[in-house]
MARTIFI-266561 format. One record per residue (C-alpha): residue number from 1; residue in one letter; chain; x, y, z. Coordinates in steps of 0.1 Angstrom, whole numbers, plus 2048, in hexadecimal, padded with zeros to 3 digits. Layout:
<rs>
nr NUM rest A kette A X X Y Y Z Z
...
</rs>
This chain:
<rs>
nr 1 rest X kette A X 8C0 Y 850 Z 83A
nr 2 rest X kette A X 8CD Y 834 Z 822
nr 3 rest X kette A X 8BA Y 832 Z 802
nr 4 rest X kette A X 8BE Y 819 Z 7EC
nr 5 rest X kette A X 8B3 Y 80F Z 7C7
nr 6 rest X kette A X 8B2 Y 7E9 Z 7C7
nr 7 rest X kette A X 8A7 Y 7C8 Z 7B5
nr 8 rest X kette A X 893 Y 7B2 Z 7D1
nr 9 rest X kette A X 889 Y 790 Z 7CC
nr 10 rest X kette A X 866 Y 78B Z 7C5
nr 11 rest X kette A X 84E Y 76A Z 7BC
nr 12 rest X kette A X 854 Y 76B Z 796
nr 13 rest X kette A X 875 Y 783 Z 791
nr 14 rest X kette A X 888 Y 7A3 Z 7A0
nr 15 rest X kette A X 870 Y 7C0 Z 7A9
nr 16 rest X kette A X 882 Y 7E2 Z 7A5
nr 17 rest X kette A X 880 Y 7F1 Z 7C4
nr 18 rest X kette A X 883 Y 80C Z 7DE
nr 19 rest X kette A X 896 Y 806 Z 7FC
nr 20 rest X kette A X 898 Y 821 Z 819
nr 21 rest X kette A X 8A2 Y 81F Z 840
nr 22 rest X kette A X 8B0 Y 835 Z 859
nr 23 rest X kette A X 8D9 Y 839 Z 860
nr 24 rest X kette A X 8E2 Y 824 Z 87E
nr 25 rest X kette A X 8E2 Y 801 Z 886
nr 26 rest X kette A X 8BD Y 800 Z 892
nr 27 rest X kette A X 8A9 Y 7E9 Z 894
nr 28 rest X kette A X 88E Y 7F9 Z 87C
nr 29 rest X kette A X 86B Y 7E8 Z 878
nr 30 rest X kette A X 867 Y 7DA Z 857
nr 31 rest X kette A X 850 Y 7F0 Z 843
nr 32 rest X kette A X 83D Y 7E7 Z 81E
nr 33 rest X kette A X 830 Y 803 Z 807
nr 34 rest X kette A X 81C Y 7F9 Z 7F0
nr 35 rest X kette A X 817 Y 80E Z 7D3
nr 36 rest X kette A X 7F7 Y 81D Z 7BE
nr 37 rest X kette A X 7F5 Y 815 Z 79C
nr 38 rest X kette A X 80D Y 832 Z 78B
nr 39 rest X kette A X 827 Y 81F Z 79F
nr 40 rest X kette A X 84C Y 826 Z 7B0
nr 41 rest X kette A X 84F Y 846 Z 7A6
nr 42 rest X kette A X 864 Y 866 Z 7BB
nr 43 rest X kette A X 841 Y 871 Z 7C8
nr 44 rest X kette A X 840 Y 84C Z 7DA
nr 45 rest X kette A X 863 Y 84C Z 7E2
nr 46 rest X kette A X 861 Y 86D Z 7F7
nr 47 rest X kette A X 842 Y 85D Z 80B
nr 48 rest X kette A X 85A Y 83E Z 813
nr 49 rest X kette A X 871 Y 854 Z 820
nr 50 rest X kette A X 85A Y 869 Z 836
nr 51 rest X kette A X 851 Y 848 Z 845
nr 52 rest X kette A X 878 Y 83C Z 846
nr 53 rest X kette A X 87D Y 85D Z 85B
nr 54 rest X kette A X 864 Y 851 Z 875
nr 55 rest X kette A X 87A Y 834 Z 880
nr 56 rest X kette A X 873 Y 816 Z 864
nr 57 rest X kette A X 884 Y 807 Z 847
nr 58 rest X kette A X 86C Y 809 Z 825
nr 59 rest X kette A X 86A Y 7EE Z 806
nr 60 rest X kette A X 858 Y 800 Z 7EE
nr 61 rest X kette A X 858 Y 7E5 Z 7D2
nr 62 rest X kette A X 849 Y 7EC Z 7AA
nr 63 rest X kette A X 82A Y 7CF Z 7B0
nr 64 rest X kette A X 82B Y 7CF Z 78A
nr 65 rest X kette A X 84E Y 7C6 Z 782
nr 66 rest X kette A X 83F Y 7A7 Z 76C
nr 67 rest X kette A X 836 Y 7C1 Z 756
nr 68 rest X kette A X 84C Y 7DE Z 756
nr 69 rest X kette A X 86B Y 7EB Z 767
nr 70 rest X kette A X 864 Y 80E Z 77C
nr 71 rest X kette A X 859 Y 828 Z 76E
nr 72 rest X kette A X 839 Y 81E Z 767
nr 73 rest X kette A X 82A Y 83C Z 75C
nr 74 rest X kette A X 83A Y 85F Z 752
nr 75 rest X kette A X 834 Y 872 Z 777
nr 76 rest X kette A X 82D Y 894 Z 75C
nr 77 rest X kette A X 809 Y 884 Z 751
nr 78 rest X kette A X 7FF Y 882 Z 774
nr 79 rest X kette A X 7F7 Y 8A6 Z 77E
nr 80 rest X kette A X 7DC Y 8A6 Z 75F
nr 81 rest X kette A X 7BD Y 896 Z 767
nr 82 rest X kette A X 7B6 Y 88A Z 747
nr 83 rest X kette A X 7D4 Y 87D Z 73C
nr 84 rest X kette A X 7D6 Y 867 Z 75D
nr 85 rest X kette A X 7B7 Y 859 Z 756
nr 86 rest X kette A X 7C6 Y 84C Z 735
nr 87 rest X kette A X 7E1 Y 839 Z 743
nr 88 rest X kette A X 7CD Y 821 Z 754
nr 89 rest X kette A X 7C8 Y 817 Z 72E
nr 90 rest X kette A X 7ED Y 807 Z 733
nr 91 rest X kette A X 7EA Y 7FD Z 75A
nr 92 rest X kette A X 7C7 Y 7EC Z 758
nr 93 rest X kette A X 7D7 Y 7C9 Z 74B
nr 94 rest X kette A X 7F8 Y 7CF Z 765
nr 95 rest X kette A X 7DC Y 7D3 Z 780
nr 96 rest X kette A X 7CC Y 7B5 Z 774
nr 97 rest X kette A X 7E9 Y 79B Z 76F
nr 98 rest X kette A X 7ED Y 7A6 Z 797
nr 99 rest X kette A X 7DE Y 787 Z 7A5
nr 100 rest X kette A X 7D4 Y 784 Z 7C8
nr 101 rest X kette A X 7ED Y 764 Z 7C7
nr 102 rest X kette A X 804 Y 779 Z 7B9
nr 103 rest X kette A X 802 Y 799 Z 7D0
nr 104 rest X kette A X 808 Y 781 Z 7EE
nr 105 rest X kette A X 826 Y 769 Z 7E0
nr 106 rest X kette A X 836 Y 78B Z 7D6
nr 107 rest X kette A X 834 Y 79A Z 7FB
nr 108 rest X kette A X 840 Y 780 Z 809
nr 109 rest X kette A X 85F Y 782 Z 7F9
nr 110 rest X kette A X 85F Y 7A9 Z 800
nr 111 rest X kette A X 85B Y 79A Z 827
nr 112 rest X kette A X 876 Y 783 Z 826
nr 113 rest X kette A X 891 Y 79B Z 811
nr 114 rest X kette A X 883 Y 7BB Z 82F
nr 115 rest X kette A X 88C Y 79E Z 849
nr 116 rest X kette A X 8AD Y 79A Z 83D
nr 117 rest X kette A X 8BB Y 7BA Z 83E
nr 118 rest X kette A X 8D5 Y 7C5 Z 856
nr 119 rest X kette A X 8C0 Y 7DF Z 86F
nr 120 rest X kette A X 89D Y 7D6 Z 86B
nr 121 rest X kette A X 88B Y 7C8 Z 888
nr 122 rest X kette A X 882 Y 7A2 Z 88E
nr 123 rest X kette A X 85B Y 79C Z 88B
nr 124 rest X kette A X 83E Y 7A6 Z 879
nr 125 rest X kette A X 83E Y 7C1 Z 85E
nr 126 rest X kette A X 825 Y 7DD Z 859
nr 127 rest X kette A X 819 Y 7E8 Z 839
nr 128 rest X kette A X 805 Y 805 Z 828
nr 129 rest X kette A X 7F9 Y 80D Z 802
nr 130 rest X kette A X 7E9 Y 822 Z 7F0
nr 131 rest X kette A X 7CA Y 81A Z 7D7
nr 132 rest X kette A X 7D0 Y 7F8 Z 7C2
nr 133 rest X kette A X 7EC Y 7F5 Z 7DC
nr 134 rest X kette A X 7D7 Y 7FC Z 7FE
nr 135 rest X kette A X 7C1 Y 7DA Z 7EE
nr 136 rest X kette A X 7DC Y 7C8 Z 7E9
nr 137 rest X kette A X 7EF Y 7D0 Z 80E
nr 138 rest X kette A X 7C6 Y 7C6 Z 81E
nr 139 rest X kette A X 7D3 Y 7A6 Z 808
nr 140 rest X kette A X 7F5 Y 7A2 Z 817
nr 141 rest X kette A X 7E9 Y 7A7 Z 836
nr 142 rest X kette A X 7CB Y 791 Z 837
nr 143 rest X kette A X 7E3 Y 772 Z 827
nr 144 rest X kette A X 801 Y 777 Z 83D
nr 145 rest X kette A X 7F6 Y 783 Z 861
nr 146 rest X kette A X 815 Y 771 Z 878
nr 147 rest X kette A X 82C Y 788 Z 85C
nr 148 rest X kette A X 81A Y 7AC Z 858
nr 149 rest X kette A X 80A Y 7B9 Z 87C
nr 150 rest X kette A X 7FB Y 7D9 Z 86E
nr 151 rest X kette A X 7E6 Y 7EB Z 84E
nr 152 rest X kette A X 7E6 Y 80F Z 842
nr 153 rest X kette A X 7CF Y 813 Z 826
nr 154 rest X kette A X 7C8 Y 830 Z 80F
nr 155 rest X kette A X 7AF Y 83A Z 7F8
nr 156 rest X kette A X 7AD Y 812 Z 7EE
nr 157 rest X kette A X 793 Y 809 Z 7D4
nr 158 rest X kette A X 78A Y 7E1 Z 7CD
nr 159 rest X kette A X 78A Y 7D9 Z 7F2
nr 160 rest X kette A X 765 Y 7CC Z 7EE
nr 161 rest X kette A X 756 Y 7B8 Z 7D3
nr 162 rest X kette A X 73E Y 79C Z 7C8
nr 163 rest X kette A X 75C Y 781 Z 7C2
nr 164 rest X kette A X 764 Y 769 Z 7DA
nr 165 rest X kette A X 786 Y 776 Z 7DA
nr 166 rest X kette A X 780 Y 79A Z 7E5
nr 167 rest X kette A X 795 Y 7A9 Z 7F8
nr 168 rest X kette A X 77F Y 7AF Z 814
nr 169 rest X kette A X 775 Y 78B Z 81A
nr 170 rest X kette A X 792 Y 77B Z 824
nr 171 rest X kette A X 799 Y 798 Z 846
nr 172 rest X kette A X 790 Y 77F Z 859
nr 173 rest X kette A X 7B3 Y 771 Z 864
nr 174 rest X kette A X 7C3 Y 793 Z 866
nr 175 rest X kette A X 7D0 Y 797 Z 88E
nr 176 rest X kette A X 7DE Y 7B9 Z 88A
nr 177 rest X kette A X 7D1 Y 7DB Z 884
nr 178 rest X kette A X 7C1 Y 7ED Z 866
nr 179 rest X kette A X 7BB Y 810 Z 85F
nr 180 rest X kette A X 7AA Y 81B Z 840
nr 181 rest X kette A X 7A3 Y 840 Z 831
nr 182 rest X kette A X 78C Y 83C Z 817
nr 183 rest X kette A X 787 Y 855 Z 7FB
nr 184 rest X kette A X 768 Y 86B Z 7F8
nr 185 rest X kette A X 74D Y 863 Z 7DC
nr 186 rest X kette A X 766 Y 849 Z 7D2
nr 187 rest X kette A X 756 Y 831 Z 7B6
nr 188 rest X kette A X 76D Y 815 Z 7C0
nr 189 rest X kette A X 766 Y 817 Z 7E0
nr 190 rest X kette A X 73E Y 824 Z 7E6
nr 191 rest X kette A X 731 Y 829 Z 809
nr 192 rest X kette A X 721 Y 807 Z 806
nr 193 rest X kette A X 73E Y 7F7 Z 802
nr 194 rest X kette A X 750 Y 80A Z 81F
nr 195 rest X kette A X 735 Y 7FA Z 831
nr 196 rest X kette A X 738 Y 7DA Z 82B
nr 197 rest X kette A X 75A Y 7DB Z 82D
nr 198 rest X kette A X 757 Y 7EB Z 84E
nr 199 rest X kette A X 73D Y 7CE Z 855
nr 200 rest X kette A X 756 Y 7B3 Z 84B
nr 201 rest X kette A X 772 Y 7BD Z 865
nr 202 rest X kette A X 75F Y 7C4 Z 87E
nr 203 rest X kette A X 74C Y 7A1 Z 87C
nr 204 rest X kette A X 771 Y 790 Z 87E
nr 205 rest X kette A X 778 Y 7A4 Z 89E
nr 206 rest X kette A X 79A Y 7B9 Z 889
nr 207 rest X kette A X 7A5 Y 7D6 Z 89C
nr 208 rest X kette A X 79F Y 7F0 Z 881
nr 209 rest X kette A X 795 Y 819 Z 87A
nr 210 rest X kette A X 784 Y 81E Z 859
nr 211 rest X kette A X 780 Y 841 Z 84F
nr 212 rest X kette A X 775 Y 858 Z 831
nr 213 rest X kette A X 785 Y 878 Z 82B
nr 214 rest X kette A X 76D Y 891 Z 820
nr 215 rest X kette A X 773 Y 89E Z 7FF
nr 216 rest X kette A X 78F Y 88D Z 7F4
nr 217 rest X kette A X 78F Y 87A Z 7DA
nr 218 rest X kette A X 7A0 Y 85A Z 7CA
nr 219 rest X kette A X 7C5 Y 85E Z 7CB
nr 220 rest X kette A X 7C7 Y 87A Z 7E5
nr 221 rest X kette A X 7EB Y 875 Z 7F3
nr 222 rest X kette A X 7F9 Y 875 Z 7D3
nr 223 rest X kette A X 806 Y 89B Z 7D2
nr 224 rest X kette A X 813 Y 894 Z 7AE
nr 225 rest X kette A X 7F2 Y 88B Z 7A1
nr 226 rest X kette A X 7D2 Y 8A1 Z 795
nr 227 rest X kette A X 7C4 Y 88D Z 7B4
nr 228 rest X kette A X 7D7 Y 89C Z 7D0
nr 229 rest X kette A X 7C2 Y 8AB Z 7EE
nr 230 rest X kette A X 7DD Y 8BA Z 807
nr 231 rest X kette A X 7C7 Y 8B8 Z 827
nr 232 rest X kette A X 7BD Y 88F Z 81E
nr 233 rest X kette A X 7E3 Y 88A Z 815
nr 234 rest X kette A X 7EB Y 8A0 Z 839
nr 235 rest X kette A X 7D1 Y 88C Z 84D
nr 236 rest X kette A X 7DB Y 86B Z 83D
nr 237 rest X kette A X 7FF Y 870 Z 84D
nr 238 rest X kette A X 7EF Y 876 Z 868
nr 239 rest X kette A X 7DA Y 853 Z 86B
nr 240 rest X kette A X 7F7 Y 843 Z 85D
nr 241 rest X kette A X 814 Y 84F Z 874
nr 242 rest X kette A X 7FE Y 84A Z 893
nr 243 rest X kette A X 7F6 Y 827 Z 88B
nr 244 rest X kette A X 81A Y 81A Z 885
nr 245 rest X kette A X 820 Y 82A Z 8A8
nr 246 rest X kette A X 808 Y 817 Z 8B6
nr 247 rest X kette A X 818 Y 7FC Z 8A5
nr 248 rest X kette A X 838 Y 7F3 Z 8A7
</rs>
């Protein structure tokens, strides 16, 4: 595969990024990773390259290069519970400066520098995340339908609120198809709120599979984390290989 460490354009600077495709001249569909809140990291790099394996070209960009070059976090406090839960001390206000406006001018410079490169494929992009980042792809998605065809979702919290911005209010002009895997007894994201967000798609007629994965919790994919459930991050690649198939 080529892997590449590389500056990318985005809406207010250069995001430090992760760039992988297969060898050969393709063409590759355009792929976007978004990341969870610990950010580009090896642990996320390795997923972007079991997905680069399958066939696609990956952009895994640092969503919070306004704040802070990659690494975000030291990848050591992540297997301790409590010492993970600390560092969202430091990510809360990076979280928060990540505007809806700002989460879609970004991707579409992500779209337009994936477009450009030599081997990936003409026409819409697909693009999965995990937690803060499986909201903000349902964003992407929901703001740019003609330029990102498909969803993959994973253990996303936030995706339903009271503000007339959340994220599961605007589904309505998304033409491609969603899948989500929701955590078990996940606080930011409670059965109810499955429901409604369930409620929401279906009411605007999207294509979509919303599922929970029994007892898993938040963060399950993440094998470098005190989060990691092996058969949610096995079943998740899974859903998520079977629905880029289906795809592209």
């Amino acid at each position: 595969m080529q892997q590449t460490s590389i500056d990318v354009p985005a809406a207010d600077g250069l995001s430090d990024a992760y760039f992988v495709k297969p060898d050969g001249p393709g063409p590759y569909p355009g792929i976007l990773m978004f990341m969870d809140a610990f950010g580009v990291r090896p642990r996320l790099r390795e997923m972007a390259d079991r997905v680069a394996e399958r066939g696609y070209a990956v952009l895994l960009p640092n969503l919070f290069y306004r704040s802070q070059r990659s690494p975000i976090v030291d990848p050591a406090v992540l297997t301790d519970e409590k010492e993970r839960g600390a560092a969202f001390a430091k990510l809360g206000p990076m979280m928060q400066e990540l505007t809806p406006e700002r989460v879609v001018a970004d991707a579409t410079a992500y779209l337009d520098f994936l477009a450009a490169q030599d081997g990936v494929a003409a026409g819409p992009a697909g693009i999965f995340g995990y937690c803060m980042g499986g909201m903000n792809a349902l964003r992407v998605i929901s703001a740019l339908p003609d330029r990102v065809s498909v969803l993959g979702s994973f253990h996303a919290g936030r995706v339903v609120g009271d503000q007339p911005d959340s994220p599961h209010r605007g589904v309505g002009s998304i033409t491609g198809e969603v899948y989500f895997g929701h955590a078990d007894n996940d606080s930011s994201m409670t059965p109810e709120q499955i429901a409604e967000l369930e409620a929401a798609l279906a009411d605007a007629g999207v294509k979509y599979t919303s599922e929970v994965y029994e007892g898993a919790p938040h963060g399950f994919t993440m094998s470098d984390t005190a989060m990691h459930h092996p058969e949610g991050e096995q079943r998740h690649w899974a859903a998520l290989f079977a629905l880029l198939d289906r795809a592209f």
